[in-house]
VEXDREN-2710 file (C-alpha; in Angstrom, 1 decimal):
% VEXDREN-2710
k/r/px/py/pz
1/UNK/12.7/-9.8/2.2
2/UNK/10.6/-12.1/0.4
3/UNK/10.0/-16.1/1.4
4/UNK/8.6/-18.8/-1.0
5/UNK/5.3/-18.2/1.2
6/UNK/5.3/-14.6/0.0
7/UNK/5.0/-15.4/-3.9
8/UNK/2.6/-16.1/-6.0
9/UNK/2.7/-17.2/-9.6
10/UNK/2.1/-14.4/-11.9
11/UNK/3.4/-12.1/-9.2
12/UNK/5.5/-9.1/-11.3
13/UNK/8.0/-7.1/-9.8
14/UNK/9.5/-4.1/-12.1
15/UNK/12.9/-1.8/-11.3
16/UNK/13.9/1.3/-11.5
17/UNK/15.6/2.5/-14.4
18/UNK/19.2/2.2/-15.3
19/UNK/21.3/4.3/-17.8
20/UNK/23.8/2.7/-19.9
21/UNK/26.9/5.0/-20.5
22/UNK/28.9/4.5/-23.4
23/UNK/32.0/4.9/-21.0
24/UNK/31.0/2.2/-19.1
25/UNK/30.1/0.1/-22.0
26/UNK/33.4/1.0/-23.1
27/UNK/35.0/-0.5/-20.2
28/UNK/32.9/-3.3/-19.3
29/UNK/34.2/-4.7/-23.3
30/UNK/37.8/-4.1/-22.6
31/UNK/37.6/-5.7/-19.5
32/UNK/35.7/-8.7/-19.9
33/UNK/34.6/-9.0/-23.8
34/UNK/37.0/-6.8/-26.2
35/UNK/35.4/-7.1/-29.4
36/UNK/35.5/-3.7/-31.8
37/UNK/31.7/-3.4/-31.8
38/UNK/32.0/-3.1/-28.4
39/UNK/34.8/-0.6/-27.8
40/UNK/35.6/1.1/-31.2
41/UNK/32.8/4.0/-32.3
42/UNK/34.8/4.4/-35.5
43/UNK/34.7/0.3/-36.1
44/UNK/31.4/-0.4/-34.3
45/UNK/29.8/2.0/-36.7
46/UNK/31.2/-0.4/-40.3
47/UNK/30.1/-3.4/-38.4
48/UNK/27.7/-5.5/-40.8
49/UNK/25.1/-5.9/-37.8
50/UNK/26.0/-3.3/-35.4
51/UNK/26.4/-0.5/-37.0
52/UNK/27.7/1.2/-33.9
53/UNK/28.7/0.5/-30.1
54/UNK/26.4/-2.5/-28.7
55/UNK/26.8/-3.4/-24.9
56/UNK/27.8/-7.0/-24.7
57/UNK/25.1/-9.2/-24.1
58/UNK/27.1/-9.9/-20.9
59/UNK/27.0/-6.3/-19.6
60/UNK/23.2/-6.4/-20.5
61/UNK/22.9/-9.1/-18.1
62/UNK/25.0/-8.1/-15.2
63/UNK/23.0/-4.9/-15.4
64/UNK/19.7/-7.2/-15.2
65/UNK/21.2/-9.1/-12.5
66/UNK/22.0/-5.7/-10.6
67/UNK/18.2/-4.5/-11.3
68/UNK/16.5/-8.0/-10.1
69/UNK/18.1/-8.1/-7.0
70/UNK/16.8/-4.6/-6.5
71/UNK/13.4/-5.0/-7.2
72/UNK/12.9/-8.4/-6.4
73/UNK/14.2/-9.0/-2.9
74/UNK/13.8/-12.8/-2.0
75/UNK/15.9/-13.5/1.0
76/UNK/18.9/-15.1/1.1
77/UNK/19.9/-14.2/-2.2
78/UNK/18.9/-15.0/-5.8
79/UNK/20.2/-18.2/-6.1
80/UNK/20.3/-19.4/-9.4
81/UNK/19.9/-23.2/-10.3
82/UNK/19.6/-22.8/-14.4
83/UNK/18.6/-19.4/-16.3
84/UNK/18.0/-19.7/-20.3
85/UNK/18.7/-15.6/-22.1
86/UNK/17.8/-14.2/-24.9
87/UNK/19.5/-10.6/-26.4
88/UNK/17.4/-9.9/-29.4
89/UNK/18.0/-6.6/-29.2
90/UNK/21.5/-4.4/-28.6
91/UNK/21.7/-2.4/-25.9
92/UNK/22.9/1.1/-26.6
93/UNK/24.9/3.8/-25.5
94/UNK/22.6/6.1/-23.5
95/UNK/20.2/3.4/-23.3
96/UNK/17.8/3.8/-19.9
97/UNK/16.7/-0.2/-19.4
98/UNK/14.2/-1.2/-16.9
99/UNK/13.3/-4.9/-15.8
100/UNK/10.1/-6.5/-15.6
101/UNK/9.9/-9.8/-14.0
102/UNK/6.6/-12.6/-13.7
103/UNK/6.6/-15.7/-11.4
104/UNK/5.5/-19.1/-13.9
105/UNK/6.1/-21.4/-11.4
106/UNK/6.3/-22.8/-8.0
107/UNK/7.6/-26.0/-6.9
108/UNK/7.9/-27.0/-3.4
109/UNK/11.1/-29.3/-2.6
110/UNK/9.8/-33.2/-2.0
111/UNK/13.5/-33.7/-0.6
112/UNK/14.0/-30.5/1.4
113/UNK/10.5/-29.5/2.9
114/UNK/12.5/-25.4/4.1
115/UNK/12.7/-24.0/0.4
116/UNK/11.6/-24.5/-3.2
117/UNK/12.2/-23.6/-6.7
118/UNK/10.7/-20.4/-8.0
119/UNK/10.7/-20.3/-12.2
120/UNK/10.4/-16.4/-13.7
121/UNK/10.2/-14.7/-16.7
122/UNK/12.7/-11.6/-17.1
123/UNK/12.1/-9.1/-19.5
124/UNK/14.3/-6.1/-20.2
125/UNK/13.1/-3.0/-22.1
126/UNK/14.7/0.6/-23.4
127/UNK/13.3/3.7/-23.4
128/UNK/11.5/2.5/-26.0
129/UNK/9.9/0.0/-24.5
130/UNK/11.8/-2.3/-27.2
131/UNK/12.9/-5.9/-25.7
132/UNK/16.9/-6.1/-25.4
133/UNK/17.0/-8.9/-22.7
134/UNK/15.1/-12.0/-22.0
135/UNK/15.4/-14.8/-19.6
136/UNK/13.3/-17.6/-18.0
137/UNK/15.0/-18.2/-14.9
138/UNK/15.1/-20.9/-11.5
139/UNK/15.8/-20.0/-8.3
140/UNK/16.2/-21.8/-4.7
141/UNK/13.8/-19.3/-2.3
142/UNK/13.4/-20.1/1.3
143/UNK/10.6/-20.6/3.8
144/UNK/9.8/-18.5/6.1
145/UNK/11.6/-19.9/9.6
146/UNK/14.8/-21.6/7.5
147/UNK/18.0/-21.7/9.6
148/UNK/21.2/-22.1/7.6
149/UNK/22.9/-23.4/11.0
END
């Protein structure tokens, strides 16, 4: 597990890859964001800027969420206090997307002396090494020694 006292800016941390099914795709849009481009080959494929199945943008990112807390494991959880994304790429089916995340910025808390707020750059890439994810991203990290009790 990592602490605040552990990280550095311009640390990077990178994951494994992940492979995006167009199954899963598929049912990630019916469950959570049915639009056609997401769930219809036949429709998807006439769509003026899809031109075939795209992962929501929301699937893209609970993918990346999966992959940062795999790669970059700060202790007690990645807990998020404001996150800014990008998709300027779709993600496609049979898509293998790894993450690549930089520390910017470190800032102790004046108010709460155990933890601080840790600012990082997320980029996601395909196969291709094309960008379909971006994020800059704040999270509360912990000291070393932090008691939750």
């Amino acid at each position: 597990m990592l602490y605040l006292e552990d990280l550095n800016i311009a640390d990077r941390f990178s994951s494994r890859k992940y492979h995006m099914g167009l199954e899963e795709i598929q049912n990630f849009a019916r469950a959570y964001d049915p639009q056609v481009f997401h769930t219809d080959e036949q429709q998807a494929a006439a769509h003026p800027v899809f031109q075939g199945i795209a992962a929501s943008g929301w699937h893209t990112a609970a993918v990346v969420m999966r992959l940062w807390t795999e790669c970059f494991p700060v202790a007690y959880g990645l807990i998020g206090s404001e996150s800014h994304l990008r998709w300027p790429c779709p993600t496609r089916p049979g898509d293998e997307i790894h993450v690549e995340v930089e520390i910017m910025d470190i800032q102790p808390s004046r108010s709460k002396t155990d933890r601080g707020i840790v600012s990082y750059q997320t980029q996601a890439f395909d196969q291709h090494h094309k960008m379909i994810f971006s994020s800059t991203t704040k999270i509360v990290v912990f000291k070393r020694g932090f008691s939750p009790v």
